[in-house]
FIKOLZA-1660 file (N, C-alpha, C; in steps of 0.1 Angstrom, whole numbers, plus 5000, padded with zeros to 4 digits):
% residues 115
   i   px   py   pz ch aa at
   1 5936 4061 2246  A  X  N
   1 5931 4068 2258  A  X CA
   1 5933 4083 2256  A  X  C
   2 5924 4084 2260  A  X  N
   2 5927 4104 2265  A  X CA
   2 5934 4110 2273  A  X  C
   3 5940 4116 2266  A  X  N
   3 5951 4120 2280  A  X CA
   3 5952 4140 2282  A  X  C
   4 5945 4141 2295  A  X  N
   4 5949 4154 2293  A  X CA
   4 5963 4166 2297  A  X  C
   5 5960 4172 2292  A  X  N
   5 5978 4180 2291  A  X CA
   5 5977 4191 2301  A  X  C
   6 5985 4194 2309  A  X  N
   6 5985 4203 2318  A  X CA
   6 5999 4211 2313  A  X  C
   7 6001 4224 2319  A  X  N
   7 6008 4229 2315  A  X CA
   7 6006 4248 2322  A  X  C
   8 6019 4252 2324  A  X  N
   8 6022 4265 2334  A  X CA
   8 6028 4260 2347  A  X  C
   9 6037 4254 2345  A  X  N
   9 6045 4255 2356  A  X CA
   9 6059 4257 2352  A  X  C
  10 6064 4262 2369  A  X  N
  10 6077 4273 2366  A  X CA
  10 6084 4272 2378  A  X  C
  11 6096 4279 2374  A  X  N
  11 6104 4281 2390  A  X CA
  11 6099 4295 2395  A  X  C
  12 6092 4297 2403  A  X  N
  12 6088 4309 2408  A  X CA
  12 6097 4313 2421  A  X  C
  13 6098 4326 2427  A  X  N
  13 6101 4330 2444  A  X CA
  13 6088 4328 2450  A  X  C
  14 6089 4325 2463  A  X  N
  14 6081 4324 2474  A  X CA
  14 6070 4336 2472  A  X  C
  15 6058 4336 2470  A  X  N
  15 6051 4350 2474  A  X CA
  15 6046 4353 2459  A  X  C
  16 6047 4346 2447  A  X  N
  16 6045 4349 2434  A  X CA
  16 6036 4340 2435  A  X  C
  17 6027 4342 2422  A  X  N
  17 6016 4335 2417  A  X CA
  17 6015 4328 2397  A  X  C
  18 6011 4317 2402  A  X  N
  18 6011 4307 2388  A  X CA
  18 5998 4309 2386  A  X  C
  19 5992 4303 2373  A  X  N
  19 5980 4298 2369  A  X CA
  19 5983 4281 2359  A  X  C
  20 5982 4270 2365  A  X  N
  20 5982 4260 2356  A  X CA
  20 5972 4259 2347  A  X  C
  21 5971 4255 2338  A  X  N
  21 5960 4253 2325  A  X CA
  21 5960 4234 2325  A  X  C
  22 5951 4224 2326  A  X  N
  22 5945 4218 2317  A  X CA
  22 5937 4215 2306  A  X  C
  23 5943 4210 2295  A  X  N
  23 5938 4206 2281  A  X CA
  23 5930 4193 2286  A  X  C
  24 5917 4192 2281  A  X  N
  24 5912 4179 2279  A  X CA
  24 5904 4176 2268  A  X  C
  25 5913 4176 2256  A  X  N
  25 5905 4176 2244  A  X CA
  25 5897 4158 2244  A  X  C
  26 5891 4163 2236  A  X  N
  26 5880 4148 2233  A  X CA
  26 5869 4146 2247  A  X  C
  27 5874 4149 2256  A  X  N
  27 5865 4152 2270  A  X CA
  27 5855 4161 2269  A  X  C
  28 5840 4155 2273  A  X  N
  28 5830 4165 2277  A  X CA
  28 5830 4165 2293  A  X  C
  29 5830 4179 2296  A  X  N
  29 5833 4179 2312  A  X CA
  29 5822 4173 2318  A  X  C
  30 5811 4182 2315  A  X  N
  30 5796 4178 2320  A  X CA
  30 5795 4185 2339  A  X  C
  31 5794 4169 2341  A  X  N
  31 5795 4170 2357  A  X CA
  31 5805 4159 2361  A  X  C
  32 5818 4159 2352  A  X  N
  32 5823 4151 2356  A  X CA
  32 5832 4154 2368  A  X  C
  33 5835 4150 2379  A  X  N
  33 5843 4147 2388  A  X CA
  33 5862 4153 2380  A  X  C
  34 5865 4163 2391  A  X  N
  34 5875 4166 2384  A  X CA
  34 5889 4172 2399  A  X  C
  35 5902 4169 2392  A  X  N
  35 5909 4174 2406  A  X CA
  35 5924 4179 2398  A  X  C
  36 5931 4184 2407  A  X  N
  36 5939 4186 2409  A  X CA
  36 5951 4180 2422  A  X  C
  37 5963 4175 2421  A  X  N
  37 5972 4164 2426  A  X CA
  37 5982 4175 2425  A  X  C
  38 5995 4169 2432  A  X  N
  38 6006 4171 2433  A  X CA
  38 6014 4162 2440  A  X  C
  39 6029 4162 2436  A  X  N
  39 6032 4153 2446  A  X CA
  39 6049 4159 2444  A  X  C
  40 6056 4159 2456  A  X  N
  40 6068 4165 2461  A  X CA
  40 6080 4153 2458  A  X  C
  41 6094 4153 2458  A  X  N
  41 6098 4141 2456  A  X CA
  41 6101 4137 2470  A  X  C
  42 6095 4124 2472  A  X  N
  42 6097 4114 2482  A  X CA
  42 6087 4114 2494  A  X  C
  43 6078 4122 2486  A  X  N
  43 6065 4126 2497  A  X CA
  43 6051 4119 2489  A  X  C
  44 6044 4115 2495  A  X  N
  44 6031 4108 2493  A  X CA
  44 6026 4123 2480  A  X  C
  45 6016 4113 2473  A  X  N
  45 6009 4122 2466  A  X CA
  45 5992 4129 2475  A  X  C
  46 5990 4141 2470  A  X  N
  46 5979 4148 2480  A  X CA
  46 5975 4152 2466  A  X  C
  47 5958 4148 2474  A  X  N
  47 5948 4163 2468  A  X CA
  47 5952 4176 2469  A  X  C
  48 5949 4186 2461  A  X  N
  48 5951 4197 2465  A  X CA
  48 5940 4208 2461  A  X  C
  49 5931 4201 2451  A  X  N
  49 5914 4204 2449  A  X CA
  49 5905 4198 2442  A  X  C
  50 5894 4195 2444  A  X  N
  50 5886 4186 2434  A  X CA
  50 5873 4193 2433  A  X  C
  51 5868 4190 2422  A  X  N
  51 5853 4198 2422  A  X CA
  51 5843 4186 2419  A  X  C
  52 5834 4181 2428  A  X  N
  52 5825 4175 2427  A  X CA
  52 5816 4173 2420  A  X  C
  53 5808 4159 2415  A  X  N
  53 5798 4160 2406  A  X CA
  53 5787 4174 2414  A  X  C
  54 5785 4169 2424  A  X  N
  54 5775 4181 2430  A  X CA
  54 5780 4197 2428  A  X  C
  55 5793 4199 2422  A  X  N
  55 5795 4213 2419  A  X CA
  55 5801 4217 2431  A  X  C
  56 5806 4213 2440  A  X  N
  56 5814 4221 2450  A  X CA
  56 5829 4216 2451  A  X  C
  57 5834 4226 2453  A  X  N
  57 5847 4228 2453  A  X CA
  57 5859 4225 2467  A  X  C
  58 5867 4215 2466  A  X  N
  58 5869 4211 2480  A  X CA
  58 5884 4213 2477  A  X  C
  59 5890 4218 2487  A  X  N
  59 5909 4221 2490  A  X CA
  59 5917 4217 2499  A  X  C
  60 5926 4209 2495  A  X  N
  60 5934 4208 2508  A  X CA
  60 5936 4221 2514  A  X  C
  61 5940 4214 2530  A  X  N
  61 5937 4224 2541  A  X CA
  61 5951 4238 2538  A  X  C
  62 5960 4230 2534  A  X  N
  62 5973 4235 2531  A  X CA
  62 5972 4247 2518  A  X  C
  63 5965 4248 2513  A  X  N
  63 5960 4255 2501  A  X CA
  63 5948 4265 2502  A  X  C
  64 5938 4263 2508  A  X  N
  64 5926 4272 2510  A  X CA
  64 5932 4285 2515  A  X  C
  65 5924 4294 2507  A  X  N
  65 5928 4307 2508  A  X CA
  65 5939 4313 2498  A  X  C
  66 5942 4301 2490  A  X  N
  66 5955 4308 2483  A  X CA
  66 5954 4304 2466  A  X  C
  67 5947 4290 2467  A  X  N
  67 5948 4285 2451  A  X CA
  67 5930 4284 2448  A  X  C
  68 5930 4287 2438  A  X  N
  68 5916 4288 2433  A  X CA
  68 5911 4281 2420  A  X  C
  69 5905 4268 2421  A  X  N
  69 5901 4260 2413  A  X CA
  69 5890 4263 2408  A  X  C
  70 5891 4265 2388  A  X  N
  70 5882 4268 2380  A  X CA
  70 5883 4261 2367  A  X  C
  71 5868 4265 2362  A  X  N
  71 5873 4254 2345  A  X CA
  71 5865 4261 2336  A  X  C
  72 5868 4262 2320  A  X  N
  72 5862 4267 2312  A  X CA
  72 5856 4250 2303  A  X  C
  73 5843 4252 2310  A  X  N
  73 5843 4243 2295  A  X CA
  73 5841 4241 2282  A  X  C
  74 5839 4256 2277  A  X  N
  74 5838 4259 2261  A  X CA
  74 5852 4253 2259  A  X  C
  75 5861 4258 2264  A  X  N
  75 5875 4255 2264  A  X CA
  75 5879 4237 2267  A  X  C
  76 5871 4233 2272  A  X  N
  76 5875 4220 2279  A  X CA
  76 5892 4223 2291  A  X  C
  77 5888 4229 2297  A  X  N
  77 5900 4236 2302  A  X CA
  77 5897 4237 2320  A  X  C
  78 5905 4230 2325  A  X  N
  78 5909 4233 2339  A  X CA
  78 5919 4243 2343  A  X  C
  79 5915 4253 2356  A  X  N
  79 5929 4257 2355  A  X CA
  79 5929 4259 2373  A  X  C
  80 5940 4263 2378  A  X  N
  80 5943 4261 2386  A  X CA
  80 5952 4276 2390  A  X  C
  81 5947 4285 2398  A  X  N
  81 5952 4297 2401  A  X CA
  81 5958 4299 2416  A  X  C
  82 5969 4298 2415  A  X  N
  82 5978 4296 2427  A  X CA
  82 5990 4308 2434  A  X  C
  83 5983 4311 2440  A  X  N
  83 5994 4328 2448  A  X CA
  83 5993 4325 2463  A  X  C
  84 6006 4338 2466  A  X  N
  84 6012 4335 2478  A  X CA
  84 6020 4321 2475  A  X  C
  85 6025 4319 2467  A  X  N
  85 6034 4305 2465  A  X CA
  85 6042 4305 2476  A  X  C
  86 6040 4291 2486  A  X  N
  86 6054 4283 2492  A  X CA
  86 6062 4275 2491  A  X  C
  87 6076 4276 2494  A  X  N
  87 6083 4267 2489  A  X CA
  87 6077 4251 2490  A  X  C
  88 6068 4250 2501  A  X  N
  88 6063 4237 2503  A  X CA
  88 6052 4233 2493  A  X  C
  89 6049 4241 2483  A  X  N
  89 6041 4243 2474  A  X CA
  89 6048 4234 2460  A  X  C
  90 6063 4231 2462  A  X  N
  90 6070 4228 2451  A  X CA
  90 6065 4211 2451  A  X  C
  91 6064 4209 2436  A  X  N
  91 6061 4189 2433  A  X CA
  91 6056 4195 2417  A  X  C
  92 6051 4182 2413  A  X  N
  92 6044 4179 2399  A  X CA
  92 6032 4178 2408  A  X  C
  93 6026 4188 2397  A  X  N
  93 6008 4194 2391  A  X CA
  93 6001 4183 2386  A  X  C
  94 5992 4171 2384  A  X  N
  94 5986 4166 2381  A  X CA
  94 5972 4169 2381  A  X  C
  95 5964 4168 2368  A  X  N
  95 5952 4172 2361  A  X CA
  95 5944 4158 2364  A  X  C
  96 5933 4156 2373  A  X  N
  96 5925 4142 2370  A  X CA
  96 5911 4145 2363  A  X  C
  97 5904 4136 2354  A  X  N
  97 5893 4137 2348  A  X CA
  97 5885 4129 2350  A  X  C
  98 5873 4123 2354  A  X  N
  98 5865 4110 2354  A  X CA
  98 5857 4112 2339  A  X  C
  99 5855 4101 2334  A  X  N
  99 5850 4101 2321  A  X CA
  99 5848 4086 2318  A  X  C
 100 5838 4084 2316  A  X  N
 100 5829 4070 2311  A  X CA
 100 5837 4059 2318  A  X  C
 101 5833 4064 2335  A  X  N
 101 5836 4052 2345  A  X CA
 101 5855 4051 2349  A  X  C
 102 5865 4058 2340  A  X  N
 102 5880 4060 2340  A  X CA
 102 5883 4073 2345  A  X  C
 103 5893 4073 2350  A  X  N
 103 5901 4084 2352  A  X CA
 103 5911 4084 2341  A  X  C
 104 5909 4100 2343  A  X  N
 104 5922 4104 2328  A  X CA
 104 5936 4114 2335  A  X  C
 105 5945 4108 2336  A  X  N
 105 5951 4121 2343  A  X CA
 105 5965 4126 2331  A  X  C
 106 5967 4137 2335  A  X  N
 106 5978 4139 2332  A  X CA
 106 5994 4138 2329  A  X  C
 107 6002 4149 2329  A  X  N
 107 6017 4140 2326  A  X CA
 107 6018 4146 2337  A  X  C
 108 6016 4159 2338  A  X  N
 108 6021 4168 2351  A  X CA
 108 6031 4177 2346  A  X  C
 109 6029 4188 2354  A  X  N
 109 6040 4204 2354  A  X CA
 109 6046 4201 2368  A  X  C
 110 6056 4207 2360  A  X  N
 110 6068 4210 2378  A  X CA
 110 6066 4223 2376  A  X  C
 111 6059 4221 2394  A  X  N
 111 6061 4240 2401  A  X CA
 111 6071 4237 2411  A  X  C
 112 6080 4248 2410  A  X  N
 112 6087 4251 2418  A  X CA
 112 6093 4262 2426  A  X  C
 113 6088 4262 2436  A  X  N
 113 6092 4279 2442  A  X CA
 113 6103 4279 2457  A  X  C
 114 6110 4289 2446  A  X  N
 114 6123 4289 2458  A  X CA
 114 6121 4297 2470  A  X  C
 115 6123 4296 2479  A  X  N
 115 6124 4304 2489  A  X CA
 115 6136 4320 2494  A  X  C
% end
């Protein structure tokens, strides 16, 4: 299986800005169906952006205005640009891929920002 690798997470303060990177080697993006997760400990996992085969870009409500989902695909590369960090912003980063009918996700980064 393919697994892609995410990576850039940190203990940040409140009000600082990350950029997460996913690796998805062996993956051609295309139009594939792609997102970004997170999940807090003891709290359900959330979307927090996904880019559509139709090419649009969707964000949880908790996030718009602040994180900005983009990908290089010469790179095969997701990334995930995230400022104004809040502590409520703290969990594991999860990278998802659709690819020949499967999802590929990642291991996950811990972001964490203190208040």
């Amino acid at each position: 299986q393919v697994q892609p690798v995410e990576s850039g997470g940190c203990l940040v303060q409140a009000g600082w800005s990350l950029r997460l990177s996913c690796v998805a080697s062996g993956i051609i993006f295309g139009l594939n169906d792609m997102g970004w997760y997170r999940q807090a400990p003891g709290k359900h996992r959330e979307m927090v952006a996904v880019i559509t085969r139709a090419g649009t870009t969707n964000y949880a409500d908790s996030v718009k205005g602040r994180f900005t989902f983009s990908r290089d695909n010469a790179k095969k590369t997701l990334y995930l640009q995230m400022n104004s960090l809040k502590p409520e912003d703290t969990g594991a980063y999860y990278c998802r891929i659709r690819y020949n009918y499967s999802d590929y996700w990642g291991q996950g980064t811990q972001v964490t920002v203190s208040s």
